[in-house]
OpenMM code with the backbone's topology and positions (N, CA, C; nanometers):
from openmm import Vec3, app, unit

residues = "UNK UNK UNK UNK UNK UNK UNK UNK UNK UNK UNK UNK UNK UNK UNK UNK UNK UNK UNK UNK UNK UNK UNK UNK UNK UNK UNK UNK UNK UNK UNK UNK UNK UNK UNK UNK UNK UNK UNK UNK UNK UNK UNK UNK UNK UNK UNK UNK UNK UNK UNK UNK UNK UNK UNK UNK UNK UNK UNK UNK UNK UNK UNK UNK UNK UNK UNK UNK UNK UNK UNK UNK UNK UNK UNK UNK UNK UNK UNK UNK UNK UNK UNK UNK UNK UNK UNK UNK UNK UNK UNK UNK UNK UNK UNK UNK UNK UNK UNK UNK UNK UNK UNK UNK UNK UNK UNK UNK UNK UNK UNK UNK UNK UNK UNK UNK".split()
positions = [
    Vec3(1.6526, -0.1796, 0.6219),
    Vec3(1.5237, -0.1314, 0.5776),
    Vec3(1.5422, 0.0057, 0.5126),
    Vec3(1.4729, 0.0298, 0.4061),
    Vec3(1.5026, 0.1359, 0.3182),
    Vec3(1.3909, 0.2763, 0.3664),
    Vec3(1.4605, 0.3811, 0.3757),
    Vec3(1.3733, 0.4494, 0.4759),
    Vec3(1.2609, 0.5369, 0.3466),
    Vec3(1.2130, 0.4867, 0.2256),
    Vec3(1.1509, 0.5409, 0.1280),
    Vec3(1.0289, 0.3413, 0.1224),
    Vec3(0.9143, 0.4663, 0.1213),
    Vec3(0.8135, 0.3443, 0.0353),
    Vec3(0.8540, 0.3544, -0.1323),
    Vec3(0.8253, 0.3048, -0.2200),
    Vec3(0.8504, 0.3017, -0.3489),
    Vec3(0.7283, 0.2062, -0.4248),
    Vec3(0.6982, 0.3021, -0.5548),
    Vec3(0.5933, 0.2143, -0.6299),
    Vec3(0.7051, 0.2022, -0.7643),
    Vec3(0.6726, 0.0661, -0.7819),
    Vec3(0.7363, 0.0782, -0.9099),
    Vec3(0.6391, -0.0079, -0.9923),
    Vec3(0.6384, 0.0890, -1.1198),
    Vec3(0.5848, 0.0182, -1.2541),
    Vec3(0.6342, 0.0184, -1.3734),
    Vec3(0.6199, -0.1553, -1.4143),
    Vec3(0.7350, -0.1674, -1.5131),
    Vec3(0.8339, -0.1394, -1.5270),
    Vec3(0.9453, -0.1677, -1.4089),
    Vec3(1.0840, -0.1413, -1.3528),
    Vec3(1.1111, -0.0157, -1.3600),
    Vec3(0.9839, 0.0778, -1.3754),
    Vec3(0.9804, 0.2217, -1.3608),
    Vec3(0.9554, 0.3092, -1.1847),
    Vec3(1.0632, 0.3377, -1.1471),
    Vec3(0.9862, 0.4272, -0.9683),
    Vec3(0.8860, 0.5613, -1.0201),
    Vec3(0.8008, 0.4848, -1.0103),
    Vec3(0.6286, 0.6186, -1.0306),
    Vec3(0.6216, 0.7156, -0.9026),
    Vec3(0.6928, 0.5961, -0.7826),
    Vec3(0.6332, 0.7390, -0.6417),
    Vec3(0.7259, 0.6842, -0.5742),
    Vec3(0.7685, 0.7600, -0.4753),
    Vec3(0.8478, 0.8007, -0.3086),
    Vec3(0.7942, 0.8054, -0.2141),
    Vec3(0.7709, 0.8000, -0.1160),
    Vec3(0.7181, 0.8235, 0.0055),
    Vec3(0.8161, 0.8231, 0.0975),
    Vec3(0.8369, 0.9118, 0.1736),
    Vec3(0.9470, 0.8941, 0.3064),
    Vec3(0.8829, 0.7940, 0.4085),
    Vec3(0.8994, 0.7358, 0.4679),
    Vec3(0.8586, 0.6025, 0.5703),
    Vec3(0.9126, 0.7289, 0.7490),
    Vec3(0.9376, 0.8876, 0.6833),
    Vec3(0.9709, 0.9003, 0.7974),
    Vec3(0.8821, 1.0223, 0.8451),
    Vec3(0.8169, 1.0236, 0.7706),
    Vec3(0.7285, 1.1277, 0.7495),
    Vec3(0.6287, 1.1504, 0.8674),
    Vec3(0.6186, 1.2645, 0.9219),
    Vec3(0.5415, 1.2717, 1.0288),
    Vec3(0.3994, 1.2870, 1.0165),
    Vec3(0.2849, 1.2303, 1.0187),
    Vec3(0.1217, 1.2295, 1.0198),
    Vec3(0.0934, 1.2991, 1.1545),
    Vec3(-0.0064, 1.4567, 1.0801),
    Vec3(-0.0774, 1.5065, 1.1854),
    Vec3(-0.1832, 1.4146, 1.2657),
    Vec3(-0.2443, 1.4406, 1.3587),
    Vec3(-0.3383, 1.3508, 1.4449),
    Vec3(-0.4123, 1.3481, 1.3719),
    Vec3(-0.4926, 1.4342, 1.2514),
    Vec3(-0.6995, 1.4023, 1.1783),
    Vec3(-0.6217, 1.2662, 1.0465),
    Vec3(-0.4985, 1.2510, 1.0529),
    Vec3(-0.4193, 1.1465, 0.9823),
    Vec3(-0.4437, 1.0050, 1.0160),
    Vec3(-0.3950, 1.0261, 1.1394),
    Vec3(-0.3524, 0.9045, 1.2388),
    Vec3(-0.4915, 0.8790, 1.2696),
    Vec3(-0.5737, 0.9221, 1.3168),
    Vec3(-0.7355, 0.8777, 1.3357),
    Vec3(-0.8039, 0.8453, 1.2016),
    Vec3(-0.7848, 0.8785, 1.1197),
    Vec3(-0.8292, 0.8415, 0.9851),
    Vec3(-0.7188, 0.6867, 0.9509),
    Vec3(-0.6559, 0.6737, 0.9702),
    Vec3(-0.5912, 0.5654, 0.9430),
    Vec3(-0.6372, 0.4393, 1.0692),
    Vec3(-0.6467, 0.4723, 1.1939),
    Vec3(-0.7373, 0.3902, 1.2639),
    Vec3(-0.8834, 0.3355, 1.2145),
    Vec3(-0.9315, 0.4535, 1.1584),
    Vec3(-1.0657, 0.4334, 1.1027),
    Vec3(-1.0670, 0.3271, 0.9687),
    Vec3(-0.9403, 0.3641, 0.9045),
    Vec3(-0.9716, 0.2752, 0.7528),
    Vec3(-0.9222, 0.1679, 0.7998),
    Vec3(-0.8269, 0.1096, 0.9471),
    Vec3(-0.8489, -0.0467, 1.0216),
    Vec3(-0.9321, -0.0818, 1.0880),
    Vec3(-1.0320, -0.0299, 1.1049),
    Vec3(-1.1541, -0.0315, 1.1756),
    Vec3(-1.2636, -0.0520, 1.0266),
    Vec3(-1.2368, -0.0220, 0.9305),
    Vec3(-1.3309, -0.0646, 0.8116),
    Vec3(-1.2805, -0.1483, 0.7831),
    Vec3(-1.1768, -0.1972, 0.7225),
    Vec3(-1.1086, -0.3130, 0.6940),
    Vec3(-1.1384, -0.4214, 0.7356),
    Vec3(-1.1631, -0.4490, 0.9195),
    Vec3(-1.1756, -0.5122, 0.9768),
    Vec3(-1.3570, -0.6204, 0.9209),
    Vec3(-1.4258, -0.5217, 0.8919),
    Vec3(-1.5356, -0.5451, 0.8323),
    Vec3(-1.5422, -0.6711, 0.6972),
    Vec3(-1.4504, -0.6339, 0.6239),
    Vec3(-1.4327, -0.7356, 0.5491),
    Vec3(-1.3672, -0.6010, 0.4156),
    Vec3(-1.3221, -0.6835, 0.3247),
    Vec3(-1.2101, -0.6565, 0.1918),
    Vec3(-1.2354, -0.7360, 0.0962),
    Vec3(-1.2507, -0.6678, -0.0516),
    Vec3(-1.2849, -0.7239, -0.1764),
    Vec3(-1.0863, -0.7429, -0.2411),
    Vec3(-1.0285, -0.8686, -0.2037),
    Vec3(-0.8852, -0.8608, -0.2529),
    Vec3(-0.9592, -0.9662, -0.4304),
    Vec3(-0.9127, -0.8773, -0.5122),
    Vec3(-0.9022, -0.9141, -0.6641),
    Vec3(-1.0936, -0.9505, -0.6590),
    Vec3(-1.0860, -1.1283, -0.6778),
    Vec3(-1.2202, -1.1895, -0.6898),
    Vec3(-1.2379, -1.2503, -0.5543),
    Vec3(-1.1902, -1.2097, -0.4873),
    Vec3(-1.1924, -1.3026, -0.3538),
    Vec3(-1.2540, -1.1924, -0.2107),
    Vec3(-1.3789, -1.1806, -0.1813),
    Vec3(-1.4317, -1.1614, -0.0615),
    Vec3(-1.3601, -1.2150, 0.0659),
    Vec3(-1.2720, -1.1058, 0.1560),
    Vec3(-1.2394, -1.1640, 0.2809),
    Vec3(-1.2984, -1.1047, 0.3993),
    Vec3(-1.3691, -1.1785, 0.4673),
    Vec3(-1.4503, -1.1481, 0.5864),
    Vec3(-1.3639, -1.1462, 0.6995),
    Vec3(-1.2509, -1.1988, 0.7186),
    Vec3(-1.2170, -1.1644, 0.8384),
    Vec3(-1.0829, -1.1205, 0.8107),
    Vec3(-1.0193, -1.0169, 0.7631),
    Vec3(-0.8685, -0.9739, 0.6906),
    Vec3(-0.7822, -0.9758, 0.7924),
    Vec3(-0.6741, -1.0539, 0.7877),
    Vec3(-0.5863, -1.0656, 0.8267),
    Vec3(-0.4336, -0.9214, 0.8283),
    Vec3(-0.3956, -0.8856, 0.8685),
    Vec3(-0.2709, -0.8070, 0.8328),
    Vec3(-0.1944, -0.7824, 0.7340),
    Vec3(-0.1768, -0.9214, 0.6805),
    Vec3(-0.1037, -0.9397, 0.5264),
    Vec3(-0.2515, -0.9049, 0.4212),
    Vec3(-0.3734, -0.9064, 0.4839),
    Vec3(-0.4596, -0.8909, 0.3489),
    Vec3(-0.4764, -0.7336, 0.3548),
    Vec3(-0.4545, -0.6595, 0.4234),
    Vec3(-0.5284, -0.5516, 0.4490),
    Vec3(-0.4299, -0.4597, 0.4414),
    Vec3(-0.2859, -0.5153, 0.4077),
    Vec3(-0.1408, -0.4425, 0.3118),
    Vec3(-0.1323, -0.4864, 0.2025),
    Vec3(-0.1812, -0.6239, 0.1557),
    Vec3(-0.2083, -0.6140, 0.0393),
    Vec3(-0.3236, -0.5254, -0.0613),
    Vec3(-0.4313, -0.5265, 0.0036),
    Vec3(-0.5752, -0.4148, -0.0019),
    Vec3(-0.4838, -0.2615, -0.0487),
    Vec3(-0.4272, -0.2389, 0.0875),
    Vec3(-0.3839, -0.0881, 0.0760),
    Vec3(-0.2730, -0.0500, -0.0635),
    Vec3(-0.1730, -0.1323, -0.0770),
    Vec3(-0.0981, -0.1464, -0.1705),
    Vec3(-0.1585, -0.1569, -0.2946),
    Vec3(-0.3126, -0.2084, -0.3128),
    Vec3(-0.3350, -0.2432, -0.4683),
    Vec3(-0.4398, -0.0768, -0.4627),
    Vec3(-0.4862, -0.0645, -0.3350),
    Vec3(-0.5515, 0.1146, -0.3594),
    Vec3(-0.4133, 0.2234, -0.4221),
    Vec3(-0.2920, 0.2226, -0.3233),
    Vec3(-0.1911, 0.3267, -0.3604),
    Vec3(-0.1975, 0.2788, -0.5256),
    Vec3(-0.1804, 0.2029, -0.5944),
    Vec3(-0.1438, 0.1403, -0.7343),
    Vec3(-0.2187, 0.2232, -0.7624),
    Vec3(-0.3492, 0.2255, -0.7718),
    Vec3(-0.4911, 0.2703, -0.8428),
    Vec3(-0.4392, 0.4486, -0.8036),
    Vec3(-0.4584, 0.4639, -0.6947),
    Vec3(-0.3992, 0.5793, -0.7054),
    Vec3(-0.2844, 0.6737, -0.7509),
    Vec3(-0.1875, 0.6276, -0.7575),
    Vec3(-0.0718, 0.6550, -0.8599),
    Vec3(-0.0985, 0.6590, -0.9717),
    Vec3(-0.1946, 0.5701, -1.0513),
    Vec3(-0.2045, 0.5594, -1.1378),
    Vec3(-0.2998, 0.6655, -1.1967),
    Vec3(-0.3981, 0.7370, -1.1350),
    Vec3(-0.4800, 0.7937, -1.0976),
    Vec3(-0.4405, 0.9327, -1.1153),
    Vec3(-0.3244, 0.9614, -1.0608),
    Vec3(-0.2762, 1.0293, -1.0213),
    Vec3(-0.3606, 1.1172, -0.8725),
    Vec3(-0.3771, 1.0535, -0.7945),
    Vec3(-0.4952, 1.1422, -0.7022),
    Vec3(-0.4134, 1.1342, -0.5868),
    Vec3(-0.3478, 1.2392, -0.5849),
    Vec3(-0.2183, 1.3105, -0.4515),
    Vec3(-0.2994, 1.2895, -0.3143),
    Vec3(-0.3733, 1.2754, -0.2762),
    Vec3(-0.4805, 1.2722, -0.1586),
    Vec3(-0.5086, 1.1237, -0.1335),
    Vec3(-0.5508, 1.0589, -0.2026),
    Vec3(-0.5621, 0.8962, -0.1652),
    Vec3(-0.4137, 0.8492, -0.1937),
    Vec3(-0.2848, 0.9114, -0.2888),
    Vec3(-0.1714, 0.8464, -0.2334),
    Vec3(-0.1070, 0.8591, -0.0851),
    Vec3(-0.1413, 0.9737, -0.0550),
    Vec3(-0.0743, 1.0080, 0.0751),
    Vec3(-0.1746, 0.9252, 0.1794),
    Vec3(-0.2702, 0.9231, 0.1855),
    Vec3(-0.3445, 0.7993, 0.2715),
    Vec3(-0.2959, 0.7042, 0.2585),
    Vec3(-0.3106, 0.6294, 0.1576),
    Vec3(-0.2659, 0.5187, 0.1325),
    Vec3(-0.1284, 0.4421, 0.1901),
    Vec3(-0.0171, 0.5479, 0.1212),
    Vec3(0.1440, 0.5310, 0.1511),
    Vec3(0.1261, 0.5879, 0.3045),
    Vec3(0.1070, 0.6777, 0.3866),
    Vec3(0.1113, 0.6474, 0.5036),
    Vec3(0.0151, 0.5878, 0.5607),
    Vec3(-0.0714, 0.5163, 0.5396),
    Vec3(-0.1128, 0.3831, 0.6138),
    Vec3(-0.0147, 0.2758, 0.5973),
    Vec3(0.0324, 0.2573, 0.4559),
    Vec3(0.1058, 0.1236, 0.4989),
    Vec3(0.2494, 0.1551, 0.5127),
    Vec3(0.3200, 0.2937, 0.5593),
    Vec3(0.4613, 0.3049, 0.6501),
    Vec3(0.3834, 0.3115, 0.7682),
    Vec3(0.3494, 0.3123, 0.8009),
    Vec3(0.2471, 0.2932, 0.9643),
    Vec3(0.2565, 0.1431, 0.9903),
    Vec3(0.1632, 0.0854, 0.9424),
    Vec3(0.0983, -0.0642, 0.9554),
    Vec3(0.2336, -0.1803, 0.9317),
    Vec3(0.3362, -0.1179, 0.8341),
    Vec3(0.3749, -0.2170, 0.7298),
    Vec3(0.5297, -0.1542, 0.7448),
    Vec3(0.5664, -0.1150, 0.7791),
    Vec3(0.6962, -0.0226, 0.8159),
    Vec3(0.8330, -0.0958, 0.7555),
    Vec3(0.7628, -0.2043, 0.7281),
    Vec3(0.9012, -0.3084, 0.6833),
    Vec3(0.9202, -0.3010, 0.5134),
    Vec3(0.7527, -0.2643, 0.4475),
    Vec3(0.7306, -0.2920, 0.3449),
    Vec3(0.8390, -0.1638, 0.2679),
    Vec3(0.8727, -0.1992, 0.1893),
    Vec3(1.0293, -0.1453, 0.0864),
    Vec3(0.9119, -0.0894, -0.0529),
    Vec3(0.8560, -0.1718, -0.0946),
    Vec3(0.8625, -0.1587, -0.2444),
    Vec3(0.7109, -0.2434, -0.2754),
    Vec3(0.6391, -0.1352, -0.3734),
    Vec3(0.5502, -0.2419, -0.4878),
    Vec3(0.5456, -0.2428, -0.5861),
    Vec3(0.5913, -0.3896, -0.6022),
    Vec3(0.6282, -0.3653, -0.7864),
    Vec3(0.4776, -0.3872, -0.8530),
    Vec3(0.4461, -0.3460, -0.9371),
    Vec3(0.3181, -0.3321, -1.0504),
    Vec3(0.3997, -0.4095, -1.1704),
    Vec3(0.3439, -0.4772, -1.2449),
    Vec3(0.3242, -0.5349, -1.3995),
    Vec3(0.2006, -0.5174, -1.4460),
    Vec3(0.2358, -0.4077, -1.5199),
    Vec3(0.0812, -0.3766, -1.6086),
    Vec3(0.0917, -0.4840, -1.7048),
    Vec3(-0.0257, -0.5257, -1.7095),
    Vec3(-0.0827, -0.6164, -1.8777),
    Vec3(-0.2413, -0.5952, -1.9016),
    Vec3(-0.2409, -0.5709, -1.9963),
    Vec3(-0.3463, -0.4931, -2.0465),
    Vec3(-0.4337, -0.3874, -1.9399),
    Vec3(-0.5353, -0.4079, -1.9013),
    Vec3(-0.6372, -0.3319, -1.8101),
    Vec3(-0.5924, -0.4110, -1.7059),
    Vec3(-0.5264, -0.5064, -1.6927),
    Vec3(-0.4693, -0.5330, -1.5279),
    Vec3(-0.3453, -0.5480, -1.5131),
    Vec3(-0.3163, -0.5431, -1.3463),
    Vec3(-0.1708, -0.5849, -1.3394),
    Vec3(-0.1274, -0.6828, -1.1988),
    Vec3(-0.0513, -0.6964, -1.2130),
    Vec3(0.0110, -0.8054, -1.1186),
    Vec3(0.0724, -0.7131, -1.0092),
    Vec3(0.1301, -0.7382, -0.8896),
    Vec3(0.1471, -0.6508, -0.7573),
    Vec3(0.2479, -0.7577, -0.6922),
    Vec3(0.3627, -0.7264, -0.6263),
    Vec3(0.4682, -0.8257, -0.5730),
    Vec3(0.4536, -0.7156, -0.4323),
    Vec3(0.4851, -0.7219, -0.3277),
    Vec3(0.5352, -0.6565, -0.2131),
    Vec3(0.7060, -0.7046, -0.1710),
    Vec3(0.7721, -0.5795, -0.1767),
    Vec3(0.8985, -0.5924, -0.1303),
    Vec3(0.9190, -0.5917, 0.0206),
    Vec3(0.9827, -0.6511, 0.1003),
    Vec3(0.9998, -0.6231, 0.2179),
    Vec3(1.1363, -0.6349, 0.2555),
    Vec3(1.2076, -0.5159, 0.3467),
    Vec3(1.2964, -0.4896, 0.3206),
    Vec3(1.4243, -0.5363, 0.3173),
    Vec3(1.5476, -0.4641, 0.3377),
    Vec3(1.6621, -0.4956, 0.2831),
    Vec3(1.7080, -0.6482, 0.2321),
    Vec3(1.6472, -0.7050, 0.2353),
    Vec3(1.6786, -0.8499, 0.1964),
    Vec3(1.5949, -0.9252, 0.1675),
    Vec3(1.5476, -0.8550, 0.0923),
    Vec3(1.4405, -0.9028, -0.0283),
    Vec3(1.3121, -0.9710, -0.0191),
    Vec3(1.3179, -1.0053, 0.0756),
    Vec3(1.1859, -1.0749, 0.1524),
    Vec3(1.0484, -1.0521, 0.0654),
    Vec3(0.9201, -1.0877, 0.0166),
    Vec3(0.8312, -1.0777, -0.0869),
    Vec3(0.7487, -1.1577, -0.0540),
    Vec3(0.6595, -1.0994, -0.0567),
    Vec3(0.5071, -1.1636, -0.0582),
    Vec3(0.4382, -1.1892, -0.1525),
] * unit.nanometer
topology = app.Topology()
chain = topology.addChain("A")
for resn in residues:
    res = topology.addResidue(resn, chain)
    for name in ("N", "CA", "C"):
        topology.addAtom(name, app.Element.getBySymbol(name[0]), res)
């Protein structure tokens, strides 16, 4: 397992995240809280999910960090990327394919390539 989250777009690395990174406590309660909203239900692409599963709610977080990187908004990346080295600790890598105003999203999981 690769001890860095990684965004990549268009076989480009846009961001880093250490996976080892220590979260103060108003962190760690805020990250309880956004699984405690989650739980509520998640808009993934066109698809309304009412009861999100684990894999939906790293996929959710992963397509927010995107938006945010992209964004550039240093504050919702660092939420973001440490919610899912928290939740998702396995997760390696998200690859992005931009095409036009949208893009496509793969999840890496680690050292051996594993993908969702």
């Amino acid at each position: 397992m690769s001890h860095q989250l990684r965004v990549i777009m268009d076989d480009k690395a846009v961001m880093f995240y250490d996976k080892n990174t220590r979260h103060p406590a108003r962190l760690r309660r805020f990250f309880d809280e956004m699984d405690q909203n989650m739980d509520s239900g998640i808009q993934l692409g066109a698809e309304q999910i009412t009861s999100p599963q684990r894999a939906d709610k790293i996929s959710y977080v992963a397509m927010q960090l995107v938006r945010a990187v992209d964004a550039h908004n240093n504050n919702m990346i660092e939420m973001t990327a440490g919610w899912l080295v928290v939740h998702a600790p396995e997760l390696d890598e998200v690859r992005v394919t931009l095409e036009n105003d949208n893009f496509s999203m793969q999840l890496v999981m680690d050292k051996r390539g594993e993908s969702r």
